[in-house]
N, C-alpha and C positions, 0 to 999 in steps of 0.2 A: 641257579648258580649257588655255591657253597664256597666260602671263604675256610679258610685255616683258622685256628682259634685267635689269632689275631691277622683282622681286615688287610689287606692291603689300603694305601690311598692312594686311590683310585685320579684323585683332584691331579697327581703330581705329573700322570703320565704323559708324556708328549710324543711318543712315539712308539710304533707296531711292529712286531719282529714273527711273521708266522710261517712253519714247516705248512708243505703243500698236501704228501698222501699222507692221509686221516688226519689231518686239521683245517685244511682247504676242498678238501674232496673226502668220500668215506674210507677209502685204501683200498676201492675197489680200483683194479683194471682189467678191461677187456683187452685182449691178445685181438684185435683183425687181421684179418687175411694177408692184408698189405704189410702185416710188421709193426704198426703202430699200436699202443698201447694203450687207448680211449681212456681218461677219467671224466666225470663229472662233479661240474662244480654248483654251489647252490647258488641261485641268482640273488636273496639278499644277503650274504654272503659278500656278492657283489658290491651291493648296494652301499652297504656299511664303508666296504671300504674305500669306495669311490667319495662318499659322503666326508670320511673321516681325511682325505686328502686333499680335499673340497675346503675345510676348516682350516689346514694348514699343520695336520699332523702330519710325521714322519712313517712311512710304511713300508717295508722289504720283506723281501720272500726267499727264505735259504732250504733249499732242497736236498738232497742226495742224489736224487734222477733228475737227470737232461731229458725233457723232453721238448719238441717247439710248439704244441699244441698248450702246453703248460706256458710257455712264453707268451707267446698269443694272450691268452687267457687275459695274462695279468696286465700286459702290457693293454689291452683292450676297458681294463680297468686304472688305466693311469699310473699304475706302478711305473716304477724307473728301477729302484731298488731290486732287483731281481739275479741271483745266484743259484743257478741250477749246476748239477752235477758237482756237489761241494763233496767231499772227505772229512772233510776236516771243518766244521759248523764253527767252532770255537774260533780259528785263524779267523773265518769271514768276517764271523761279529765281530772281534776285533779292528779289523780292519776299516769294515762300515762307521764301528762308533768312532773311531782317532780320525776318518776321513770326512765325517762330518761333525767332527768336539763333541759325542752326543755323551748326555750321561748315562750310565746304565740303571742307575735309580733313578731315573726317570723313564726306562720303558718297558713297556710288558711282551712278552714272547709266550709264543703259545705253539705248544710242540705236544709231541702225542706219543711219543717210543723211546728208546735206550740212547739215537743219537742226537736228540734233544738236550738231556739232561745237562749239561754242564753250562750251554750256555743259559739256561733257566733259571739255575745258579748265579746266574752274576746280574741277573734282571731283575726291576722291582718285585713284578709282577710274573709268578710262573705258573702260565695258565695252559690247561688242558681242556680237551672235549672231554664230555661225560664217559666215554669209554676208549679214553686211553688205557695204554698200561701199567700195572698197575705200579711199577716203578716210578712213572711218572706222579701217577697220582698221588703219590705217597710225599714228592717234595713240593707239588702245587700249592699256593697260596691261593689261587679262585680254582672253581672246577666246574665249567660250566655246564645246565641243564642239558644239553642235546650234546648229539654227539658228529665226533668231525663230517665234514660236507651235509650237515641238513642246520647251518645255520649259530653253530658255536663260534664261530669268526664274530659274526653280526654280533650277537650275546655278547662278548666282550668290549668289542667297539662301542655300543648302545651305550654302555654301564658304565665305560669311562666317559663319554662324551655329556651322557645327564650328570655325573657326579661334578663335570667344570660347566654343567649349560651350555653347551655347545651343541646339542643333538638335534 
């Protein structure tokens, strides 16, 4: 991982805001026969965020694409928090944080493309995979070692939960 020239704290964070293709998965999709559009997710990945929901952090998932395999997924991981098929990132996280008082310095979001960006802006923490782009990268404050779907989810989670003991 790589921080910006000043740290985030990490201690403060109580809650996870992550984009699904290329932060939960690699941005690959296969097209199948049936019309579906297979991604793969990385299972500790999983693990992380089952674990960090486990502790009692806050965790939602704001997409651009609908998909119900995407649903599934997450929902199989204890998410509740789940908004696929969004336009408009910024209206959700609003809405999430007034619908649950959350404060946005207190959470980290971790996005990987152009419609990321604003709401990464209003987060403590604006965390990318190691090969987002490069816009993103440029207002990141962590940027983690690997890159989206092989475990950059987990890498974040990890690092806030050892930084309060929690891990």
């Amino acid at each position: 991982m790589t921080f910006s020239a000043t740290p985030p704290d990490l201690r403060a964070i109580q809650g996870f805001i992550f984009d699904v293709d290329g932060v939960l998965t690699d941005g690959t999709l296969l097209a199948l026969n049936s019309g579906e559009q297979a991604r793969a997710f990385h299972i500790r990945d999983g693990y992380a965020v089952r674990h960090a929901l486990a502790k009692g952090y806050r965790v939602a998932v704001i997409s651009g694409r609908e998909e119900e395999g995407v649903r599934k997924r997450l929902e199989s991981l204890d998410v509740r928090d789940i908004f696929l098929g969004v336009d408009d990132k910024m209206k959700i996280f609003n809405t999430y944080i007034n619908t649950y008082r959350l404060d946005p310095s207190r959470i980290a979001y971790m996005g990987d493309d152009v419609p990321d960006l604003e709401v990464m802006r209003r987060c403590a923490i604006a965390a990318c995979p190691a090969d987002a782009a490069a816009d993103v990268r440029a207002i990141s404050n962590y940027t983690a070692a690997l890159p989206g779907g092989h475990g950059a989810v987990r890498e974040l989670i990890e690092a806030v939960l050892k930084a309060q003991n929690t891990w």
